[in-house]
VEXLUMTOR-800093 format. One line per 4 residues: for each residue x, y, z of N, C-alpha, C. Coordinates in steps of 0.05 Angstrom, whole numbers, plus 32768, in hexadecimal, padded with zeros to 4 digits. Layout:
! residues N
X:Y:Z:X:Y:Z:X:Y:Z; ...
END
This chain:
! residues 286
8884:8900:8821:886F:890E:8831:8858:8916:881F; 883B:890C:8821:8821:8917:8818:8816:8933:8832; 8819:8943:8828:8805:895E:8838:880A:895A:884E; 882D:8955:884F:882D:894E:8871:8832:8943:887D
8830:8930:8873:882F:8914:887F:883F:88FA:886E; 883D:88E5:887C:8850:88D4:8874:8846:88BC:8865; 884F:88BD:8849:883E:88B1:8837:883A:8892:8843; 8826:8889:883D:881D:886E:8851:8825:885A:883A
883E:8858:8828:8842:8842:8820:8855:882E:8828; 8864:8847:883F:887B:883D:883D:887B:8842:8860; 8894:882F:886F:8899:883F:8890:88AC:883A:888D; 88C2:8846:8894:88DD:884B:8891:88E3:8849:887A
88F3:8830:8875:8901:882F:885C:88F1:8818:884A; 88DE:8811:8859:88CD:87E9:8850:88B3:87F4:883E; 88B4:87EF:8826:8899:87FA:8815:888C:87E1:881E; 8871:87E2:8822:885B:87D7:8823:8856:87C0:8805
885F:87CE:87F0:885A:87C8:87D3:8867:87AE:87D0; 8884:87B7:87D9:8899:879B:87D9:8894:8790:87EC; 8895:8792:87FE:888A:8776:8813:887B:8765:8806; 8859:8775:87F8:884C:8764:87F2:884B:875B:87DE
885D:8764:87CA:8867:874B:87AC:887C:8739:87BF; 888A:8739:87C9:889D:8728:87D2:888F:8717:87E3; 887B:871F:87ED:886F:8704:8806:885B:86F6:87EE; 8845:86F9:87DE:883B:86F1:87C9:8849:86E3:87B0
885D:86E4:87B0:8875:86D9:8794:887B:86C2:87AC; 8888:86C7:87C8:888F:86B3:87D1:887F:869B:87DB; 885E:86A6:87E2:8846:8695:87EB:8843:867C:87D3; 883F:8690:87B7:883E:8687:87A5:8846:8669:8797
8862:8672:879B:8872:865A:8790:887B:8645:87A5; 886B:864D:87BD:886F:8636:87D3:885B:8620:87CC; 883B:8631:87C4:8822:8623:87BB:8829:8615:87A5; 883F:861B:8795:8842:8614:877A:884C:85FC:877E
8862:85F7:8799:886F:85DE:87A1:8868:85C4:87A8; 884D:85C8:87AF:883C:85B3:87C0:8824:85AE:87B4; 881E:85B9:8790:8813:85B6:8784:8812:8593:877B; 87F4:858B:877F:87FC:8566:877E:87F8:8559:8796
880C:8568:87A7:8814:8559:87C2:8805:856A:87DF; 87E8:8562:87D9:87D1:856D:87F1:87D0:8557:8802; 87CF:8556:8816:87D0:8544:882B:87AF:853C:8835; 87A8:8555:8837:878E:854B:8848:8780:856A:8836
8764:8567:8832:8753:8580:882B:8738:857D:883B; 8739:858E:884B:871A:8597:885E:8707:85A8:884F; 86E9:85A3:8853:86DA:85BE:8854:86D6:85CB:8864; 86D1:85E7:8863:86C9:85F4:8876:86A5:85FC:8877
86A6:861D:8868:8681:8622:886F:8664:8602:885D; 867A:8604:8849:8671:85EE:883E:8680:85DD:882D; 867D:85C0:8829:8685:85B0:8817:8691:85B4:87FF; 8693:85D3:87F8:869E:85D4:87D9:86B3:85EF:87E4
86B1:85F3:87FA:86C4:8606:8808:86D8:85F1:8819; 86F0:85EF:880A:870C:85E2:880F:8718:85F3:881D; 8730:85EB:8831:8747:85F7:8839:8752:85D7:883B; 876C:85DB:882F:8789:85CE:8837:879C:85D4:8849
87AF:85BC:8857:87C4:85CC:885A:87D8:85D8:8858; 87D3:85DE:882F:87E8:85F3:8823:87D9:860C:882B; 87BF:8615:8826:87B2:8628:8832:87BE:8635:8850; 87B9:8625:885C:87C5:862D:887C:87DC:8635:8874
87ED:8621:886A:8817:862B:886D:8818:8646:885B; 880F:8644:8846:8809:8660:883B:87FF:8674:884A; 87E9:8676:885D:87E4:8694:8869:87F8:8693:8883; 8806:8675:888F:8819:8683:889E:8837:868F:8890
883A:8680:8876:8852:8692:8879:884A:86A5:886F; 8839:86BA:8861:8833:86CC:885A:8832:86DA:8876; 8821:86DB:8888:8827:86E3:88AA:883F:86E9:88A9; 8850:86D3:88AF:8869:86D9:88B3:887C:86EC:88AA
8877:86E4:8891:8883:86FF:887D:887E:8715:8880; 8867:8723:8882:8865:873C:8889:886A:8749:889D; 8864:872F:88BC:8868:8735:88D3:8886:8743:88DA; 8899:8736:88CE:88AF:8739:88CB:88BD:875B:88C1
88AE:8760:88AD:88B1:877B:88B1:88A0:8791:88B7; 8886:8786:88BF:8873:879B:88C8:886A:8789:88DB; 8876:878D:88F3:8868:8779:890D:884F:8781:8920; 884F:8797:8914:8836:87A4:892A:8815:87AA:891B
8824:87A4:8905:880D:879D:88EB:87F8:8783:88F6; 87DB:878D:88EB:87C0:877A:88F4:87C5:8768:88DE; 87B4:874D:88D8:87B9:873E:88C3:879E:872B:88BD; 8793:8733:88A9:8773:8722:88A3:8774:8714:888A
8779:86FC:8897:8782:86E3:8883:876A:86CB:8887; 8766:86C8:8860:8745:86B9:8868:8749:8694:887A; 875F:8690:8880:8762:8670:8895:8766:8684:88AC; 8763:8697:88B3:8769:86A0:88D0:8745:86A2:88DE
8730:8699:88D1:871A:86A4:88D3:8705:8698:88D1; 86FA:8689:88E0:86E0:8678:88E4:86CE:8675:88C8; 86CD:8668:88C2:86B2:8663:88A6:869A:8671:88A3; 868E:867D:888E:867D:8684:8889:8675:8699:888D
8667:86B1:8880:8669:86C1:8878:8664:86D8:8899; 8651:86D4:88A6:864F:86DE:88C2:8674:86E5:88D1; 867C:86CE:88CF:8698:86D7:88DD:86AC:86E2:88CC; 86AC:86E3:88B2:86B6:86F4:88A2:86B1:870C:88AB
8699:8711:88A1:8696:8739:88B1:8699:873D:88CC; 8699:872B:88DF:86A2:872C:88FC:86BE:872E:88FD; 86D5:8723:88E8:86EC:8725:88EE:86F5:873C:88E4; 86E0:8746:88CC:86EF:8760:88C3:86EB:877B:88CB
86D3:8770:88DB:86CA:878B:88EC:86D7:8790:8905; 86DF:8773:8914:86FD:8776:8927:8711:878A:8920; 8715:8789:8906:8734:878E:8901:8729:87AE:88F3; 8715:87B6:88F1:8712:87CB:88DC:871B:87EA:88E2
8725:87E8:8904:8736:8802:8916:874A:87F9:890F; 875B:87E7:88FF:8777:87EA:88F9:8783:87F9:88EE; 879A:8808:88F7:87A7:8815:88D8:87B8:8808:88CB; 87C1:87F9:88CA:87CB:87E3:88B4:87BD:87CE:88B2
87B2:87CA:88A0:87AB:87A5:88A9:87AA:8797:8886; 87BD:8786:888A:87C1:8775:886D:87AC:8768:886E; 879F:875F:8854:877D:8744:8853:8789:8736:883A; 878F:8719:884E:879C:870A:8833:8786:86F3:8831
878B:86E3:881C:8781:86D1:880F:8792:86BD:8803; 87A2:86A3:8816:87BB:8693:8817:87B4:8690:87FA; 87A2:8687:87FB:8797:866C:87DA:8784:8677:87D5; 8770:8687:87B9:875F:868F:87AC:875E:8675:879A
8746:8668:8798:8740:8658:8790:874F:8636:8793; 873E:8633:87B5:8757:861F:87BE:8745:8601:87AD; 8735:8607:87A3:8722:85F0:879E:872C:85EA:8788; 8734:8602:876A:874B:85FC:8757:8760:85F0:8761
8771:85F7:8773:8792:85EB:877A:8789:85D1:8785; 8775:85C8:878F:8777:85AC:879A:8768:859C:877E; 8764:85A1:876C:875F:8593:874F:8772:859A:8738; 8780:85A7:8749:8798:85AF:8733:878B:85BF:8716
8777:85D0:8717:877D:85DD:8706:8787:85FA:870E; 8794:8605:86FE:87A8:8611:86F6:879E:8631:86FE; 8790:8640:870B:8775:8659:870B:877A:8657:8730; 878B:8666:8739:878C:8666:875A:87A1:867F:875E
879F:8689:876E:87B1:8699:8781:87BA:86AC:8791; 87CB:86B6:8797:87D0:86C1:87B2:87C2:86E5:87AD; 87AF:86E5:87C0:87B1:870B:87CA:87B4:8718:87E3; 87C9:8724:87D8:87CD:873C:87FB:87C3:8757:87F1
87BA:8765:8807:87A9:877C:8800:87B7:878C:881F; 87BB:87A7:881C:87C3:87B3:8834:87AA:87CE:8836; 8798:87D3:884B:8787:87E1:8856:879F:87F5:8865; 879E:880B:885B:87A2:8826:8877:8788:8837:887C
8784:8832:8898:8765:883A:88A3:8755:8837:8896; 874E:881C:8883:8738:8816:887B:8736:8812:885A; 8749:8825:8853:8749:882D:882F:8760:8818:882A; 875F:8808:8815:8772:87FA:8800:878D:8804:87FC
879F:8803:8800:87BA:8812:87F4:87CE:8805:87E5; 87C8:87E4:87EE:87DA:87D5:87DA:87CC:87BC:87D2; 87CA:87BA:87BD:87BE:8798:87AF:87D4:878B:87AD; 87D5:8773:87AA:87E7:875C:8794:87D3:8748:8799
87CE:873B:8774:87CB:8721:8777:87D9:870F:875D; 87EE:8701:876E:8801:86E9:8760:87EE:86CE:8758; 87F8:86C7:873D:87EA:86AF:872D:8807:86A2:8731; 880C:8690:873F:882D:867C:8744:881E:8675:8722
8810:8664:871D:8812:8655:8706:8821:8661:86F1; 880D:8674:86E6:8823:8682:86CA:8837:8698:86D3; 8836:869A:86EE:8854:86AE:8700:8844:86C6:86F5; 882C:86D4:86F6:8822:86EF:86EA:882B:8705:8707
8826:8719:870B:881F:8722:8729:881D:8742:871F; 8806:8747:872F:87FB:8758:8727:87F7:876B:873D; 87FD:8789:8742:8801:8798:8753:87F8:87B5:8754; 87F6:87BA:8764:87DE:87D4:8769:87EC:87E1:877F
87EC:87FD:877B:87F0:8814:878B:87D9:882C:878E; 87D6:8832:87AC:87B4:8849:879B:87C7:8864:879C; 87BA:8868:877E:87BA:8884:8773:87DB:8883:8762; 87E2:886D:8765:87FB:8863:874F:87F7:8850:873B
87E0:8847:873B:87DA:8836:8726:87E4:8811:8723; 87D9:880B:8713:87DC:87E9:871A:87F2:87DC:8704; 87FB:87CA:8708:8814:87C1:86F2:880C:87A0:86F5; 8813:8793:86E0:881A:877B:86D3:8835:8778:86CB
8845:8766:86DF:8866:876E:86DE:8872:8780:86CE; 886D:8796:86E5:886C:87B3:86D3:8866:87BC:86BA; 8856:87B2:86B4:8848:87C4:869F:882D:87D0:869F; 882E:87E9:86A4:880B:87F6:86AE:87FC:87DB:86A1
87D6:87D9:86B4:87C8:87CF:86AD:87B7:87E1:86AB; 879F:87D4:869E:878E:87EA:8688:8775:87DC:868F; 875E:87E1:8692:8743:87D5:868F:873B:87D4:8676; 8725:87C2:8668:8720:87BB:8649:8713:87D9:8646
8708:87D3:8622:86FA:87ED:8615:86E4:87E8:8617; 86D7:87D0:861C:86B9:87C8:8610:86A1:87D4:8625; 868A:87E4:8618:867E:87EF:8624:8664:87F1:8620; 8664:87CD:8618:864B:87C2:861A:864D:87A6:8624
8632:879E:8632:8636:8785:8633:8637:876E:8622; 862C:8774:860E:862F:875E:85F4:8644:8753:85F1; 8659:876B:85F6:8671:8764:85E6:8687:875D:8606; 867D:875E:8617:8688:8751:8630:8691:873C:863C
86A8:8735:863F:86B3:8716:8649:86AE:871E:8666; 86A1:8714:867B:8696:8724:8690:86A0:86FF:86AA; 869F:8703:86B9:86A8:86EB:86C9:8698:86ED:86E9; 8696:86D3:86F5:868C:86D4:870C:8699:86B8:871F
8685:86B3:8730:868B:869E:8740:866D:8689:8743; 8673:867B:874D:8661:8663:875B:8667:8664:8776; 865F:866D:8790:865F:866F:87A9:8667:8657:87B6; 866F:8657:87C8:866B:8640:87DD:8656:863A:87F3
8648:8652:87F2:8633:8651:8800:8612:864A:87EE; 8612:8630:87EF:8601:8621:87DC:85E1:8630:87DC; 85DF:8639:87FC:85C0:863F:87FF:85BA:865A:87FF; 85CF:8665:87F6:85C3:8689:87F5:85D9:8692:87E3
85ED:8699:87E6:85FD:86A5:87CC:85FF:869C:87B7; 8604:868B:87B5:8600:8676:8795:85DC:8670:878B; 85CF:8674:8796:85B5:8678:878D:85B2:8692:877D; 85B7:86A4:878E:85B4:86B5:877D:85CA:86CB:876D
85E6:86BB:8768:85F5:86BC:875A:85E6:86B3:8740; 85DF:8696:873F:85D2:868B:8723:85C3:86A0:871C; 85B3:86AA:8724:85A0:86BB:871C:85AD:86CD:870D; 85BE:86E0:8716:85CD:86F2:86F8:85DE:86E1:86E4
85E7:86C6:86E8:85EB:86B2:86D5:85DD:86B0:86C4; 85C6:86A8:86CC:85B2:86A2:86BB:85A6:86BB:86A7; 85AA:86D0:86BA:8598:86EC:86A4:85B7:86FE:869C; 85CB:86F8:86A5:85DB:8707:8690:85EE:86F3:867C
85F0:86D4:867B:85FC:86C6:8669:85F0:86D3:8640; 85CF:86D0:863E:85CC:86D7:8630:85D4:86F9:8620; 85E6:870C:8631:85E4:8723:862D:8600:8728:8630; 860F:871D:8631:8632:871D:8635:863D:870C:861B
8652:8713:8617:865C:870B:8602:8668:86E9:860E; 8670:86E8:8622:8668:86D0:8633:8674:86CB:864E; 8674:86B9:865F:8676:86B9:8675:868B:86AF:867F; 86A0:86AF:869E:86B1:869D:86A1:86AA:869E:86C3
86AC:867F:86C7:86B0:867B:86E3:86CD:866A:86E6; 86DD:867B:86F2:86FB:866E:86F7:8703:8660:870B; 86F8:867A:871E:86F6:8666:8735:8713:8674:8755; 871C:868B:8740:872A:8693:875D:871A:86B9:8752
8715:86C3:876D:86FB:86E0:8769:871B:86F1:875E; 872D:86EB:876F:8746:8700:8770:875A:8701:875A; 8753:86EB:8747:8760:86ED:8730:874B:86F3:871D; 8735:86F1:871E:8721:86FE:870A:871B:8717:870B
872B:8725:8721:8726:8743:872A:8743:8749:8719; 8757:873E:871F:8772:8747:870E:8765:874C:86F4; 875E:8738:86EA:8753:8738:86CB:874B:874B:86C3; 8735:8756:86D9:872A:8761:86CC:8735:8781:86C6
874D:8783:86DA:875C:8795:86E0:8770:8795:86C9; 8772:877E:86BC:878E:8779:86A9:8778:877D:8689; 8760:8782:8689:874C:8784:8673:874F:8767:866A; 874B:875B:8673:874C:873B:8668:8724:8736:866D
8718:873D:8685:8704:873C:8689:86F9:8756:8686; 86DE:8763:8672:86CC:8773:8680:86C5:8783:869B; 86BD:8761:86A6:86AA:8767:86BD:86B2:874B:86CE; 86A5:8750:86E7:86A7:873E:8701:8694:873F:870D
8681:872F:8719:8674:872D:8731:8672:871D:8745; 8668:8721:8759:8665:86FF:876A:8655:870A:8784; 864C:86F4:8794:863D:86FC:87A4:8644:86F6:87BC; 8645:86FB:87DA:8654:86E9:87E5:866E:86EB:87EB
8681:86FD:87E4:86A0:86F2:87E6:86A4:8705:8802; 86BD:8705:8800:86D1:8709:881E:86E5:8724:881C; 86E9:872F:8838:86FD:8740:882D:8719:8741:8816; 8726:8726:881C:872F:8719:8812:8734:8715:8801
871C:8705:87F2:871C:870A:87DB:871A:8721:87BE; 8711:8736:87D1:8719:8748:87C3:8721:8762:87BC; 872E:8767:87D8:873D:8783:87E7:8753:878C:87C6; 8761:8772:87C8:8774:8781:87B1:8774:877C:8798
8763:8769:8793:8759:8769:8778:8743:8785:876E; 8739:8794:8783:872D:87AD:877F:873D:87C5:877B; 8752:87C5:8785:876C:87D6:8784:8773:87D5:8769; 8775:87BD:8762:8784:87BD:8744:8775:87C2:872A
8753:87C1:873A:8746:87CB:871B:8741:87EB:871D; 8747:87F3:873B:8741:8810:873B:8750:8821:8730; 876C:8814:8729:8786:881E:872C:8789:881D:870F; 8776:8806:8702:877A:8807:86E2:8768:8817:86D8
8757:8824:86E4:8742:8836:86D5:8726:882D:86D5; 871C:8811:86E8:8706:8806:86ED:86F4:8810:86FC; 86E0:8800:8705:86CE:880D:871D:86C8:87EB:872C; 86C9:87F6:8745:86C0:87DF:875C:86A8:87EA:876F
8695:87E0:876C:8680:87E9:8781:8674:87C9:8784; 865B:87D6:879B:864A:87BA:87A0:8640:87B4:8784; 8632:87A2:8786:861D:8798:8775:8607:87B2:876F; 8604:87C2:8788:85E6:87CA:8780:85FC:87F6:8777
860C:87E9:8777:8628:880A:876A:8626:8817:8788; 8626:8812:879B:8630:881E:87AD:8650:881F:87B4; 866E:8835:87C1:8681:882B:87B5:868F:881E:87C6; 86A0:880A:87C2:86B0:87F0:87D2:86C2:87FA:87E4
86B8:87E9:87FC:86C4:87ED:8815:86CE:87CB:8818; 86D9:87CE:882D:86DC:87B4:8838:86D6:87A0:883F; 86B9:87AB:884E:869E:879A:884E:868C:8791:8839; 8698:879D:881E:8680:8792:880A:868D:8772:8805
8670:8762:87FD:8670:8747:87FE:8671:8740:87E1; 8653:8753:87D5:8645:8752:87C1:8650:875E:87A9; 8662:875B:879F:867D:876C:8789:8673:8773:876E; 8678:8789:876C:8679:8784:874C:8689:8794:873D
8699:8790:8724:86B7:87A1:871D:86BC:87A0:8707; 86BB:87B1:86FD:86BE:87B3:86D7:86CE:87CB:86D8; 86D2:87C6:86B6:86E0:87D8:86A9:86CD:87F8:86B1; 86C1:87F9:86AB:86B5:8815:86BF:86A2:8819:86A4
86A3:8810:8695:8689:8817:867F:8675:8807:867F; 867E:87EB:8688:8658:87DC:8685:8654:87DA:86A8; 865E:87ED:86B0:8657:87EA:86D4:863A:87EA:86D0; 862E:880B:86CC:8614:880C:86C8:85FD:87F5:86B9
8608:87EC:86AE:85F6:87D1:86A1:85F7:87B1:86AC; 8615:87B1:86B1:860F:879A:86C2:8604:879A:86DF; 8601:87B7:86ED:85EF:87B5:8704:85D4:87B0:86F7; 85C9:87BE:86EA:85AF:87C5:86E5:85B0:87AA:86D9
85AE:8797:86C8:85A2:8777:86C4:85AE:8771:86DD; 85BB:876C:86F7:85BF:8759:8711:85A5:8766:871A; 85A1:877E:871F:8583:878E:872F:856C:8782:871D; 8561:877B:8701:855B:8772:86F6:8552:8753:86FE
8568:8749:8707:8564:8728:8701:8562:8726:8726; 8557:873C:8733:8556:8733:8751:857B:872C:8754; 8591:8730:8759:85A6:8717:8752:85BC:8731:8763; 85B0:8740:8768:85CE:8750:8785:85D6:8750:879C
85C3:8736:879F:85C8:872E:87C9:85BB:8735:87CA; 85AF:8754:87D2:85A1:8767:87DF:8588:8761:87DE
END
């Protein structure tokens, strides 16, 4: 009991925590199975935005799994949800009166898994009335999984995670994305490409948002940005850098809700600098 009340990690005897390492370890190594063996790959909002049908079998059995022990639970899974960025915030604004509602992401970086490189994977994120309460995001490749509790802190198969020391940008391994949306987010994604490569110690585009948020949560990365992304992509990868001692706000430091698109998440010391060169280079959405 918190002040009363009944701590929201858990309902009855079913932690929330374990469900969602056990549905993420099991998503995981299903994607891991059919690695090679893609049958058919579609685009969706655009040409460089893939879904498979390991994508799909992934967010249903992930469905399933949870459904199973929390059946009355909402569920915002990015193949459950029309393309492009308009019905993204339409689906999450549907669901945003839920008091439970999991936001998964079958395949983070399905465009890696269908080229086989090795930089993809699973996030479940659990919302109670709106606020974050549980992250995980599983890398099947090197079996990492990385887990977040709010106000309990984040682990790397159990071992606390920590955000880096560096508290400048010079000395910054800092990471982003390339959009899928060719004519507006990736335009002006390049743009802080372009004016923060020279001012970082250097850059990485990997290619899944939810494992470059772990990173950055595991101090492997600085910093993170991107423009453009989904609940999805990064409900619980925000959990896990908050939980290591980081900061997550928009682009322009306002602080992260569920609706932010426009991300940005560091170790909490070059927050202030890496906003100020994106405000700089025009380069925050906004």
């Amino acid at each position: 009991m918190v002040n009363g009340e009944a701590e929201p990690f858990v309902v009855g005897s079913k932690s929330f925590t374990a469900v969602a390492i056990n549905t993420a370890a099991k998503a995981g190594q299903w994607i891991k199975t059919k690695l090679g063996d893609i049958n058919r790959v579609d685009t969706k909002f655009s040409s460089q935005d893939l879904v498979t049908e390991v994508d799909k079998g992934s967010e249903k059995l992930i469905r399933n799994l949870i459904l199973t022990h929390f059946p009355d639970h909402s569920i915002l899974g990015e193949e459950g949800v029309a393309p492009g960025p308009e019905a993204s915030a339409k689906a999450l604004q549907a669901m945003s009166d839920e008091e439970y509602l999991w936001i998964v992401d079958p395949i983070d970086g399905t465009t890696n898994f269908v080229h086989g490189f090795p930089f993809y994977s699973v996030s479940i994120a659990l919302a109670h009335r709106g606020e974050v309460i549980v992250g995980v995001v599983y890398d099947p490749t090197r079996d990492e999984l990385f887990v977040a509790e709010k106000g309990k802190g984040a682990y790397r198969h159990g071992k606390k995670t920590e955000v880096s020391l560096e508290d400048q940008l010079s000395v910054s391994l800092v990471a982003t994305g390339f959009p899928a949306d060719r004519q507006g987010a990736l335009v002006t994604n390049l743009k802080g490409v372009q004016a923060l490569s020279p001012k970082v110690r250097n850059l990485r585009v990997a290619g899944s948002a939810a494992l470059h948020l772990a990173y950055v949560a595991a101090g492997r990365l600085s910093g993170f940005w991107e423009i453009g992304l989904n609940s999805w992509d990064i409900a619980a990868g925000a959990l896990l850098i908050q939980e290591s001692g980081g900061q997550v706000t928009d682009t322009e430091g306002k602080p992260y809700n569920l609706a932010v698109r426009n991300v940005m998440a560091t170790n909490g010391k070059i927050h202030a600098e890496l906003g100020q060169e994106l405000a700089a280079a025009e380069a925050t959405g906004f």
